[in-house]
N, C-alpha and C positions, 0 to 999 in steps of 0.2 A: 514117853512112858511115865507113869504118874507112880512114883513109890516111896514107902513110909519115911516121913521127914526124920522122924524118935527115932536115934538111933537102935535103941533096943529092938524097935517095931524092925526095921530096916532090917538088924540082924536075922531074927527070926526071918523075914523074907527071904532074904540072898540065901541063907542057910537052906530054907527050902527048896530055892529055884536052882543053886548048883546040886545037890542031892539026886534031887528028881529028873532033871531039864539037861545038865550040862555039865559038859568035862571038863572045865578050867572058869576059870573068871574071867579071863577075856574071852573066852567065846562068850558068855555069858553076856559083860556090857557091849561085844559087837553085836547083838545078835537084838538087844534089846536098847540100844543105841543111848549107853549112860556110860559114864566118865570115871574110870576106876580108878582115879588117884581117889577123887570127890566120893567114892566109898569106902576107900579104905581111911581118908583122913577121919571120916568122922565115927566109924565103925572105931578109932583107936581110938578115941576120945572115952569110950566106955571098956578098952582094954583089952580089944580084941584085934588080931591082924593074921591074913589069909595065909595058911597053912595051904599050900599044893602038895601035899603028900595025900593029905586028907579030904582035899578040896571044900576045904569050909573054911569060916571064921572064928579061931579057938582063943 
C-alpha cells in the first residue's frame, strides 16, 4: 500500500481511513498491511499520537 510519506499528508489519511474504514488502528494497518509503530513514530514527530478513545490521531 503506497501512503503519504509528509507526515501531515499521512495524518490527514489515517485520520480519514480510521473515521470512515475502521475501529482501531490495528485493524486498520492489518487490514492494509503497514507497520504501526512506523505510523505512530513519525505521526509524533509533528505532535500527534493515537487516541483509542477517539480512534484518531490528536
Amino acid at each position: 500500500m503506497n501512503i503519504p510519506n509528509d507526515p501531515a499528508m499521512l495524518l490527514g489519511f489515517v485520520n480519514l481511513k480510521l473515521r470512515d474504514f475502521y475501529k482501531s488502528l490495528d485493524e486498520m494497518c492489518d487490514d492494509m498491511s503497514l507497520d504501526r509503530k512506523d505510523i505512530e513514530e513519525k505521526l509524533a514527530t509533528i505532535g500527534y499520537e493515537y487516541n483509542e478513545s477517539t480512534n484518531s490521531f490528536v
